[in-house]
ZADO-1210 file (C-alpha; in nm, 4 decimals, padded with zeros to 6 digits):
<atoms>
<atom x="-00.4720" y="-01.8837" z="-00.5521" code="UNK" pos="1"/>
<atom x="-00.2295" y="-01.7976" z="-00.2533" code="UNK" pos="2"/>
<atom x="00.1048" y="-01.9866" z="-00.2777" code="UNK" pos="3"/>
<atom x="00.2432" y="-02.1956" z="00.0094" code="UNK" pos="4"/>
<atom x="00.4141" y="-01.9494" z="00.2684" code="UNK" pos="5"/>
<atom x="00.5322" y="-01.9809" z="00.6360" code="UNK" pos="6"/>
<atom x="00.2054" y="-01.9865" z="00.8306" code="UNK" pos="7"/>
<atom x="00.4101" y="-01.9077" z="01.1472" code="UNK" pos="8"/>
<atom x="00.5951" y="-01.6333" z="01.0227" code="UNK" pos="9"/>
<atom x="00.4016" y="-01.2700" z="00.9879" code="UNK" pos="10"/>
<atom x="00.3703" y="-01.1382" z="00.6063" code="UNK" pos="11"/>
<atom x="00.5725" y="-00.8447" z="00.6828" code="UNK" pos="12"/>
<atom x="00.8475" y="-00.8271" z="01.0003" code="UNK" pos="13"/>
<atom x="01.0283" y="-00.4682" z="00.9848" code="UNK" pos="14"/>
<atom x="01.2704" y="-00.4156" z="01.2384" code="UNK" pos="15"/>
<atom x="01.5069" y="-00.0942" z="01.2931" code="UNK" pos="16"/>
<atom x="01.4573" y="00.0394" z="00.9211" code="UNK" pos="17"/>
<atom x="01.7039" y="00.2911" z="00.8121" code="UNK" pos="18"/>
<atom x="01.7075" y="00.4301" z="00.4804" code="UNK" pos="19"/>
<atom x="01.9073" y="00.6781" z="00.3827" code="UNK" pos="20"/>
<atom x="01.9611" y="00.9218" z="00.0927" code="UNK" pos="21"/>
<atom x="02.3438" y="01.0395" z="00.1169" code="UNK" pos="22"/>
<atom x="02.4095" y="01.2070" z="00.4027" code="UNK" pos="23"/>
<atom x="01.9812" y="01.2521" z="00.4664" code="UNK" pos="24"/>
<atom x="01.8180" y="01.0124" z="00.6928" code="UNK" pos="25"/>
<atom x="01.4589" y="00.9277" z="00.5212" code="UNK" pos="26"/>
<atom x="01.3875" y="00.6296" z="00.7835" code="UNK" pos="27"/>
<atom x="01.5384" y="00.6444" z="01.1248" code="UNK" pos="28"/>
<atom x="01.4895" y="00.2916" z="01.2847" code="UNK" pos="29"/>
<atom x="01.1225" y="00.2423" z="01.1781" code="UNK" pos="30"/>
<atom x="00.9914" y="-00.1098" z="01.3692" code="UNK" pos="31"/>
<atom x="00.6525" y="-00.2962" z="01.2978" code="UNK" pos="32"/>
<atom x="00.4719" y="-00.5858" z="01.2027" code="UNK" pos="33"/>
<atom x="00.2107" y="-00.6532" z="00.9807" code="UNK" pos="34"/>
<atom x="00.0060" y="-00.9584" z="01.0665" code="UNK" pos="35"/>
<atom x="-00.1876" y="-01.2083" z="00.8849" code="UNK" pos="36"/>
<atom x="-00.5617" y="-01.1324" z="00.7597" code="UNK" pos="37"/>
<atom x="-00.4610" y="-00.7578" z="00.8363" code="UNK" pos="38"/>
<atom x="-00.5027" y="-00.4127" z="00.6199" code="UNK" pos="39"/>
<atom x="-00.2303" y="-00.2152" z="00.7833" code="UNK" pos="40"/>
<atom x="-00.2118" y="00.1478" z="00.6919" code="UNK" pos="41"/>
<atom x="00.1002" y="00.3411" z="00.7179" code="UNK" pos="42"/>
<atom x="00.0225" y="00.6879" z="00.7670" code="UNK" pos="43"/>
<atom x="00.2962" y="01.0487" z="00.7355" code="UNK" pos="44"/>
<atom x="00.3093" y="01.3381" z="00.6257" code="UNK" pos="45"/>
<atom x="00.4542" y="01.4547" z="00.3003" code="UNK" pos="46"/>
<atom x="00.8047" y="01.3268" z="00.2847" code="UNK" pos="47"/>
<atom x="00.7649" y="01.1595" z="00.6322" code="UNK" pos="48"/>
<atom x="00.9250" y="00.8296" z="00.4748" code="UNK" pos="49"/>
<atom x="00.6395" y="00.6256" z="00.3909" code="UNK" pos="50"/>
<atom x="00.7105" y="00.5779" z="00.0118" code="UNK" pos="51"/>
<atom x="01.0709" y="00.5107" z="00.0902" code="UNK" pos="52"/>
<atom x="00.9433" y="00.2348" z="00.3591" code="UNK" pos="53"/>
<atom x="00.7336" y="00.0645" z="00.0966" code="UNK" pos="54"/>
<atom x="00.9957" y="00.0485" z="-00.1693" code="UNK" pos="55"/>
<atom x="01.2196" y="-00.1520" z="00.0577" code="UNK" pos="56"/>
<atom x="00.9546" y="-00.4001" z="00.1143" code="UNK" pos="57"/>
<atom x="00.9620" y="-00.4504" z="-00.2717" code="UNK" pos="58"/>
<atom x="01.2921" y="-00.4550" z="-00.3004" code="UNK" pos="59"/>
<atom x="01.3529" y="-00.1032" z="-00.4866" code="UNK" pos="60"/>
<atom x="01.5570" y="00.0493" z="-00.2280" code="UNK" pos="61"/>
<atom x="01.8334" y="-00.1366" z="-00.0594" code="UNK" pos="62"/>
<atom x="01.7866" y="00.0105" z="00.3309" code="UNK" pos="63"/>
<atom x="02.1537" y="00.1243" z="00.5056" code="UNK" pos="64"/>
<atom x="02.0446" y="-00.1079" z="00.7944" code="UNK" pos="65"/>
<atom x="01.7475" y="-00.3189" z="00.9696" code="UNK" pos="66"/>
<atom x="01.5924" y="-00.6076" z="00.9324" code="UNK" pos="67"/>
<atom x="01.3291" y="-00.6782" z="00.6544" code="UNK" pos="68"/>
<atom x="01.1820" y="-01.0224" z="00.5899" code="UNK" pos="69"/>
<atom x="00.8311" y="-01.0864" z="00.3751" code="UNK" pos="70"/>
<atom x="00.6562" y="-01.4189" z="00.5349" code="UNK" pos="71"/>
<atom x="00.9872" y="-01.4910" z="00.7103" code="UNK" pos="72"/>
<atom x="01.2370" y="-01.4913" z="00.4228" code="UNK" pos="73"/>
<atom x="01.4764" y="-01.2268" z="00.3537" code="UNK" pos="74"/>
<atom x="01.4860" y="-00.9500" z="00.0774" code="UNK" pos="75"/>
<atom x="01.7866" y="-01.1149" z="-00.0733" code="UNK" pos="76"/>
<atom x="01.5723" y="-01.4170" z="-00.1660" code="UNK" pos="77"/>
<atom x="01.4351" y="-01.2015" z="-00.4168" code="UNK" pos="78"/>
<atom x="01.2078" y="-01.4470" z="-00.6593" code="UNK" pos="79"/>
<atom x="01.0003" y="-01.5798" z="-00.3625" code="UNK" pos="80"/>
<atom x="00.9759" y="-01.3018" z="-00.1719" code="UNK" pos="81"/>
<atom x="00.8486" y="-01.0954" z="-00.5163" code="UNK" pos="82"/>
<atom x="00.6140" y="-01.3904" z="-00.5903" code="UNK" pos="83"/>
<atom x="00.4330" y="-01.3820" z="-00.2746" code="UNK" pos="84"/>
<atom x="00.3052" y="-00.9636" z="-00.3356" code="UNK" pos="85"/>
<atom x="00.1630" y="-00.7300" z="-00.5617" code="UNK" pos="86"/>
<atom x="00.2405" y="-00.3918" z="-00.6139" code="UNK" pos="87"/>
<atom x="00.1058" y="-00.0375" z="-00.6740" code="UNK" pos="88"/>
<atom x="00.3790" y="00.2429" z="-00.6426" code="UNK" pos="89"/>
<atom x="00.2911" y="00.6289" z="-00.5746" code="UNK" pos="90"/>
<atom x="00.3562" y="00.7015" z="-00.9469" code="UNK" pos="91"/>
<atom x="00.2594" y="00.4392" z="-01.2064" code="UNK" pos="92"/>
<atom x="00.4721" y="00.3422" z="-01.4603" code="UNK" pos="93"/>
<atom x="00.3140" y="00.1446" z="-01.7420" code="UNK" pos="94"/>
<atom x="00.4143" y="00.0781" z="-02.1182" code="UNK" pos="95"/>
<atom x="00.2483" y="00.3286" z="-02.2822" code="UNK" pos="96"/>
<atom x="00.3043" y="00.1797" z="-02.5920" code="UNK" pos="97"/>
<atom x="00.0842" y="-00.1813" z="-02.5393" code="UNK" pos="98"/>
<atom x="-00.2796" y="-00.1989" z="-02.4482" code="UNK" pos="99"/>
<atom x="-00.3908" y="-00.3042" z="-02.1338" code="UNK" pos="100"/>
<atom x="-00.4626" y="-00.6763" z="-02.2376" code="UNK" pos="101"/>
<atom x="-00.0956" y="-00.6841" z="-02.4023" code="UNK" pos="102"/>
<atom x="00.0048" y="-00.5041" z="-02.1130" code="UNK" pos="103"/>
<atom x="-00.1059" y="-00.7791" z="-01.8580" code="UNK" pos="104"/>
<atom x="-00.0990" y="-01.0844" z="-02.0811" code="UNK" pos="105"/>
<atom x="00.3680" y="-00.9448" z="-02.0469" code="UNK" pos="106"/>
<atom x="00.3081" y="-00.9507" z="-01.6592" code="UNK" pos="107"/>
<atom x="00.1520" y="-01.2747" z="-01.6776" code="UNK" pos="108"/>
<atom x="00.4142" y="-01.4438" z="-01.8521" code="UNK" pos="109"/>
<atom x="00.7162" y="-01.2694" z="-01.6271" code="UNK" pos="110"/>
<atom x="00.5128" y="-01.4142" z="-01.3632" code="UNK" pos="111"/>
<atom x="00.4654" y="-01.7681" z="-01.5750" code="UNK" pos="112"/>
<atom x="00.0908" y="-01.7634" z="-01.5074" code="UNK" pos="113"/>
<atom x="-00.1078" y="-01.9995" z="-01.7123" code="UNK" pos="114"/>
<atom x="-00.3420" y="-01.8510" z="-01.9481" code="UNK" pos="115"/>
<atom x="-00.6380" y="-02.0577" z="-01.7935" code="UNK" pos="116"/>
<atom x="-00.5841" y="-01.8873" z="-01.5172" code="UNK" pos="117"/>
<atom x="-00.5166" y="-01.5307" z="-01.6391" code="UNK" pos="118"/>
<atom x="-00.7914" y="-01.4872" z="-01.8742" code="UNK" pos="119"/>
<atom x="-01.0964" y="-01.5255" z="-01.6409" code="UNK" pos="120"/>
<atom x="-00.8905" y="-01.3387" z="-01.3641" code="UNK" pos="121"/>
<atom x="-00.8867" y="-01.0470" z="-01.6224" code="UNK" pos="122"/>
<atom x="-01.2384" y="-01.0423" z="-01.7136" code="UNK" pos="123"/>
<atom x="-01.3698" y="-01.0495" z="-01.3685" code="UNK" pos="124"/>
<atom x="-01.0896" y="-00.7685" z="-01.2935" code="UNK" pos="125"/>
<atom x="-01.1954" y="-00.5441" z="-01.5871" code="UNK" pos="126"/>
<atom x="-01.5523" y="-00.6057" z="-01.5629" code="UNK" pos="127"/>
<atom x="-01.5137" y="-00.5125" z="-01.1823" code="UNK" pos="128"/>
<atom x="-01.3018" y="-00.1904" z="-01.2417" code="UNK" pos="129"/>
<atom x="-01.5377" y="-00.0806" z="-01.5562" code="UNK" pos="130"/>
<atom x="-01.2525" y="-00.1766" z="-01.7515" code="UNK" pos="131"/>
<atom x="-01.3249" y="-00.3933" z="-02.0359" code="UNK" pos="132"/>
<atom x="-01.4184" y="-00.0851" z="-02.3145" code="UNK" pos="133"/>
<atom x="-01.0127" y="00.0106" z="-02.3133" code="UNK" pos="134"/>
<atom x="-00.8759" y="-00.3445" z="-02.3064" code="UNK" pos="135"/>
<atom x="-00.7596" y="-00.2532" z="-02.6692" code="UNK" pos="136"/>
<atom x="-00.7380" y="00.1214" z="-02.6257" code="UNK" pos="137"/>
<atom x="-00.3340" y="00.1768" z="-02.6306" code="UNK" pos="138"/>
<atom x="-00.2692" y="00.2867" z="-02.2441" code="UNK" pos="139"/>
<atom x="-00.1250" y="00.6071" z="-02.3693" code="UNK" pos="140"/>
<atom x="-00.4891" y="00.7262" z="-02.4314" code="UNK" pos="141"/>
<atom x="-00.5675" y="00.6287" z="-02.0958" code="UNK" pos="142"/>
<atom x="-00.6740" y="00.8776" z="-01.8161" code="UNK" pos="143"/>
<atom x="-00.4914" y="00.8953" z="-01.5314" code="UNK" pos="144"/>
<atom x="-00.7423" y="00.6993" z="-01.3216" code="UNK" pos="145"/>
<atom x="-00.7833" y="00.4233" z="-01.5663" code="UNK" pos="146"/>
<atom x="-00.3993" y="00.3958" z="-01.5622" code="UNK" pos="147"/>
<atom x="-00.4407" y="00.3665" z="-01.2222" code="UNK" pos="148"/>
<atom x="-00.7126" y="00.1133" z="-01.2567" code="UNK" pos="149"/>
<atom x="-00.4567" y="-00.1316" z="-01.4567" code="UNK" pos="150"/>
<atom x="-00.1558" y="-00.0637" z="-01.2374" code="UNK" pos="151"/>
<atom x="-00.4217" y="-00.2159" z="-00.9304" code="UNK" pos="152"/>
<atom x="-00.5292" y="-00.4977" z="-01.1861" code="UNK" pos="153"/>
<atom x="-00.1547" y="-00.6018" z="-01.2571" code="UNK" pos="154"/>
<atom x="-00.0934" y="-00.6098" z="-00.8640" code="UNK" pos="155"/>
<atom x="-00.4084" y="-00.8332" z="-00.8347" code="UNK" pos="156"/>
<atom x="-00.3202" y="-01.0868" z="-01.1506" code="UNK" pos="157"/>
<atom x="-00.1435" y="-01.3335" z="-00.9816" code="UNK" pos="158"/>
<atom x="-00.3844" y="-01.3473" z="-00.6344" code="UNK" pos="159"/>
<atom x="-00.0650" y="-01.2760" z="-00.4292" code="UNK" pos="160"/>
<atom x="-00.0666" y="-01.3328" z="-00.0450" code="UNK" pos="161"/>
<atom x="00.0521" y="-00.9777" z="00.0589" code="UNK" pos="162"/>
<atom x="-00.0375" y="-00.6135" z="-00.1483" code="UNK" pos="163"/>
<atom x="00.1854" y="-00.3317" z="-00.0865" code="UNK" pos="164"/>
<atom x="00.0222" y="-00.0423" z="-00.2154" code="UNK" pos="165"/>
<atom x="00.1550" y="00.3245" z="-00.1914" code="UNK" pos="166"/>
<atom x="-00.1476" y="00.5872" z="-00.2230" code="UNK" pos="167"/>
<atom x="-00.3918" y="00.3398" z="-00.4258" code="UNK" pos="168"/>
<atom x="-00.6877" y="00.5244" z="-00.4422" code="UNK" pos="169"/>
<atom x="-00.5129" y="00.8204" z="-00.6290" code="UNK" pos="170"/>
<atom x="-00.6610" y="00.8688" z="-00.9166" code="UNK" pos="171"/>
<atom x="-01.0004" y="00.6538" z="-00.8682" code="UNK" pos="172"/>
<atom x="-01.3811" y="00.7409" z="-00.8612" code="UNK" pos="173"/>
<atom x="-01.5452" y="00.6792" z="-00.6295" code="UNK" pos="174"/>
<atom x="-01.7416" y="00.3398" z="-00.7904" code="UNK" pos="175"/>
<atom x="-01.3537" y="00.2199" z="-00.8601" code="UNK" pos="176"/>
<atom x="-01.2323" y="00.3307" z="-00.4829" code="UNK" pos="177"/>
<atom x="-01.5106" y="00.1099" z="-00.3355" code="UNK" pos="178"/>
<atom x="-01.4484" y="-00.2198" z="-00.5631" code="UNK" pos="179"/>
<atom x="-01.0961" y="-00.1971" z="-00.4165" code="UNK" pos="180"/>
<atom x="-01.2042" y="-00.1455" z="-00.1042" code="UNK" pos="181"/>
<atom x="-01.4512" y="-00.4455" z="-00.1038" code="UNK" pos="182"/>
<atom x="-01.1054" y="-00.6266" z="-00.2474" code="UNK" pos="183"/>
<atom x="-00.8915" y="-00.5551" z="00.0104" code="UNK" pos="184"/>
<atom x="-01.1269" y="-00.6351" z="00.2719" code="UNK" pos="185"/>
<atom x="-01.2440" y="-00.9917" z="00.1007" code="UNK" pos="186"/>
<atom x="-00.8169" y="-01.0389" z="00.0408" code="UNK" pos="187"/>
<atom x="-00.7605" y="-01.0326" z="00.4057" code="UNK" pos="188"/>
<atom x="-01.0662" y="-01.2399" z="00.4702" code="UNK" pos="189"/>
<atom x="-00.8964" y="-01.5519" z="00.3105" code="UNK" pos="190"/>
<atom x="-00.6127" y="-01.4958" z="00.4925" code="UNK" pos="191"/>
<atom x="-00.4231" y="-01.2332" z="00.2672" code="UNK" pos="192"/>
<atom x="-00.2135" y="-00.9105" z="00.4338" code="UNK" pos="193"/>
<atom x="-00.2182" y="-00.5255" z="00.3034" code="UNK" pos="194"/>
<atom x="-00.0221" y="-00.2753" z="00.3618" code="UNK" pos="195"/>
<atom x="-00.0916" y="00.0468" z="00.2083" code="UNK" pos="196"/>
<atom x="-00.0206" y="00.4432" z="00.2448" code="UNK" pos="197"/>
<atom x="-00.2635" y="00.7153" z="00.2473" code="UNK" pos="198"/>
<atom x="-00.3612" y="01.0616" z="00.2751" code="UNK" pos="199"/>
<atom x="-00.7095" y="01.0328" z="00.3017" code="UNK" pos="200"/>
<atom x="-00.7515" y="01.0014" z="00.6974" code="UNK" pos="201"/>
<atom x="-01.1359" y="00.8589" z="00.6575" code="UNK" pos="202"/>
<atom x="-01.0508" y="00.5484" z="00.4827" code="UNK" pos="203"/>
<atom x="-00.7916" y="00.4477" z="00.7106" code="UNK" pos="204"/>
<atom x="-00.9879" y="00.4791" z="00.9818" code="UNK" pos="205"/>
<atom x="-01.2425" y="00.2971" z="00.8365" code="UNK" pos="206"/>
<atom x="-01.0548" y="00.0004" z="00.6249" code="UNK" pos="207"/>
<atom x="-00.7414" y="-00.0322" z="00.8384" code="UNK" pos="208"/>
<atom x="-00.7400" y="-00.2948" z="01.1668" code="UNK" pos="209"/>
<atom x="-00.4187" y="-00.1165" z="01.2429" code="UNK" pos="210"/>
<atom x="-00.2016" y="00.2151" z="01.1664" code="UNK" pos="211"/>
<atom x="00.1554" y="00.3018" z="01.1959" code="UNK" pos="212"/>
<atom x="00.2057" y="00.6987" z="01.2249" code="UNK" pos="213"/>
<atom x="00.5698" y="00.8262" z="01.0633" code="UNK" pos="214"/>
<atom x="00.6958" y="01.1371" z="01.1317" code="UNK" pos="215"/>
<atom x="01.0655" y="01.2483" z="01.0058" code="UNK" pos="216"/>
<atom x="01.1216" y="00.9206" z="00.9147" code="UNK" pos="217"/>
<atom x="01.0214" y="00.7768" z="01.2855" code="UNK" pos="218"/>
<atom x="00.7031" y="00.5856" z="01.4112" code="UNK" pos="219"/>
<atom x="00.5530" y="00.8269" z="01.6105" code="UNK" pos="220"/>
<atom x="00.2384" y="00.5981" z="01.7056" code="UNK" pos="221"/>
<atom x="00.1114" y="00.2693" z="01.6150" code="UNK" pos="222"/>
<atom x="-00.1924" y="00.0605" z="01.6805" code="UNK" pos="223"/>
<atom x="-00.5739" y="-00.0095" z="01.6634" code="UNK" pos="224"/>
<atom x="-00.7561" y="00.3666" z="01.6488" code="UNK" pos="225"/>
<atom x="-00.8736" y="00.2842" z="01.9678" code="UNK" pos="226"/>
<atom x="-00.5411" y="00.2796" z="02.0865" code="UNK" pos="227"/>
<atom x="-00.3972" y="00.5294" z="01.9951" code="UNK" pos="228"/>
<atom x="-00.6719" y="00.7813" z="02.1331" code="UNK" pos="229"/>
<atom x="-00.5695" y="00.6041" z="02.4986" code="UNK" pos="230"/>
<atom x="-00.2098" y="00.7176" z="02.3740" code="UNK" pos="231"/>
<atom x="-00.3232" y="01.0905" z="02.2773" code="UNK" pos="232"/>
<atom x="-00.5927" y="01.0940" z="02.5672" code="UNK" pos="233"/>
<atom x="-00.8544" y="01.1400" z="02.3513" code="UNK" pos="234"/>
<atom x="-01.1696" y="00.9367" z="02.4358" code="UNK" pos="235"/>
<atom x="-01.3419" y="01.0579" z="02.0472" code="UNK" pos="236"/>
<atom x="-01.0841" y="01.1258" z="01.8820" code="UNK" pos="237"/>
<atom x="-01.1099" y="01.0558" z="01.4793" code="UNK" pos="238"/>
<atom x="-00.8103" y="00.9258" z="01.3223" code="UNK" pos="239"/>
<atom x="-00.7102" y="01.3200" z="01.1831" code="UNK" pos="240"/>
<atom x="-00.7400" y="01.4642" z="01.5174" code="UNK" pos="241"/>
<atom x="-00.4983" y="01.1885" z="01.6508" code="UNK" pos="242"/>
<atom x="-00.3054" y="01.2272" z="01.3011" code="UNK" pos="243"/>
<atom x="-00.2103" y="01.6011" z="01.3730" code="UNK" pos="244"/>
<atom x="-00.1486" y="01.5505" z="01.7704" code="UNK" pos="245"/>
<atom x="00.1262" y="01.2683" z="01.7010" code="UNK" pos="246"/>
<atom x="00.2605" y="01.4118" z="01.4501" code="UNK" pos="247"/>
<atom x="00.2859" y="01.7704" z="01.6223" code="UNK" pos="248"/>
<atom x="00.0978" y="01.8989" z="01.3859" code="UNK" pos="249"/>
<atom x="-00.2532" y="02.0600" z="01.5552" code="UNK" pos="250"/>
<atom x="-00.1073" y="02.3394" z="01.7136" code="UNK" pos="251"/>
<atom x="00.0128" y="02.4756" z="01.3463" code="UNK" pos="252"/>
<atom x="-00.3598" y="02.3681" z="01.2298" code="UNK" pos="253"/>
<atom x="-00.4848" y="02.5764" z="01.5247" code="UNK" pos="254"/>
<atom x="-00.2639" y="02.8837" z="01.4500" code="UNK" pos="255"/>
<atom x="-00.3377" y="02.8848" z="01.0873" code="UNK" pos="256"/>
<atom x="-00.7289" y="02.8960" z="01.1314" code="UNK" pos="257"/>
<atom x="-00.6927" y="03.1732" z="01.3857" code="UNK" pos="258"/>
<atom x="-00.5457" y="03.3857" z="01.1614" code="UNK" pos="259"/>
<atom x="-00.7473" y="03.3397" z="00.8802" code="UNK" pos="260"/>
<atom x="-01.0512" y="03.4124" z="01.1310" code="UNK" pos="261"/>
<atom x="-00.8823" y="03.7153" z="01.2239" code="UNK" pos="262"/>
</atoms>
């Protein structure tokens, strides 16, 4: 069940994001707004500063300036703010030591969640993700997917208002990709927000009501896919094409091919 939050204020409010890494500037003044009922994708190259983005929101990274605020309330008021999301990092980190029912049953109770409430979340979670054969199966002799699969599950547990979830599908087949899909898009339907990074250029276009577009640690392009094609001048455009064009990236693309064809 989603927690009382600030209906008036927008799940996530970024403004002039910098993040840097000694004397390396990963995030130069980054600005946007993800609203509610929205899947927002953010979208970059390799090392274009989306990871680094999404670990602020979560409070991993302490930014060297902007201003941050999750449903209206700072960073620095760090239980709430954590309460109200879920999380899914690039690289998964779980105790490889526990199963995945002792494994969630510890998140549960660092989150204080009642066990009425846990257990039939779980069971409808691991039924959905195919799931429930490894629920005593130590996570160690997991696959990399299945890890995957639990990481998701633990963002999920608690039914948080806002997921922030850095390459998600990583990992997943394609059943497992399309249950969190059908997720994300029934999460935002009650009034939920996502905002999630990704390579793969087809699902954003297809799950995502808006995208941001960093490049070298700047937004290069943000909106509907609509608009951005007015912004590239590209009446067809798929979301690649307009991918590689903002992010200066086609003629390279163009180049390459030619010599291969050569």
């Amino acid at each position: 069940m989603l927690v009382d939050y600030d209906e008036h204020a927008p799940p996530v409010f970024v403004e002039g994001l910098v993040v840097k890494y000694g004397s390396f500037v990963a995030v130069d003044g980054v600005s946007f707004t993800v609203k509610p009922g929205e899947i927002y994708g953010l979208l970059g190259p390799n090392g274009a500063g989306k990871t680094s983005t999404l670990k602020v929101l979560t409070g991993l990274l302490k930014p060297a300036s902007g201003r941050v605020e999750i449903f209206g309330r700072p960073l620095s008021d760090e239980v709430a703010v954590k309460s109200m999301m879920g999380y899914v990092p690039e690289e998964v980190i779980l105790m490889d030591s526990l199963t995945p029912r002792e494994f969630l049953e510890f998140v549960a109770s660092i989150r204080r969640l009642k066990a009425d409430m846990v257990h039939p979340r779980l069971e409808k979670l691991f039924s959905a993700f195919q799931l429930r054969e490894y629920f005593d199966t130590p996570i160690a002799a997991l696959s990399k997917g299945n890890k995957q699969k639990v990481a998701v599950v633990a963002a999920l547990l608690h039914e948080p208002q806002l997921l922030i979830l850095d390459e998600p599908l990583m990992g997943l087949d394609a059943f497992s990709s399309k249950i969190l899909k059908e997720l994300l898009t029934f999460h935002v339907s009650k009034g939920g927000a996502v905002i999630f990074s990704t390579h793969i250029m087809e699902v954003a276009e297809r799950l995502c009501m808006r995208v941001g577009i960093i490049n070298r640690g700047r937004m290069v392009g943000e909106g509907t896919v609509d608009g951005l094609r007015k912004l590239v001048k590209s009446a067809e455009g798929s979301l690649e094409e307009i991918f590689l064009k903002v992010t200066e990236q086609e003629a390279g693309v163009q180049e390459i091919v030619k010599a291969l064809e050569a």
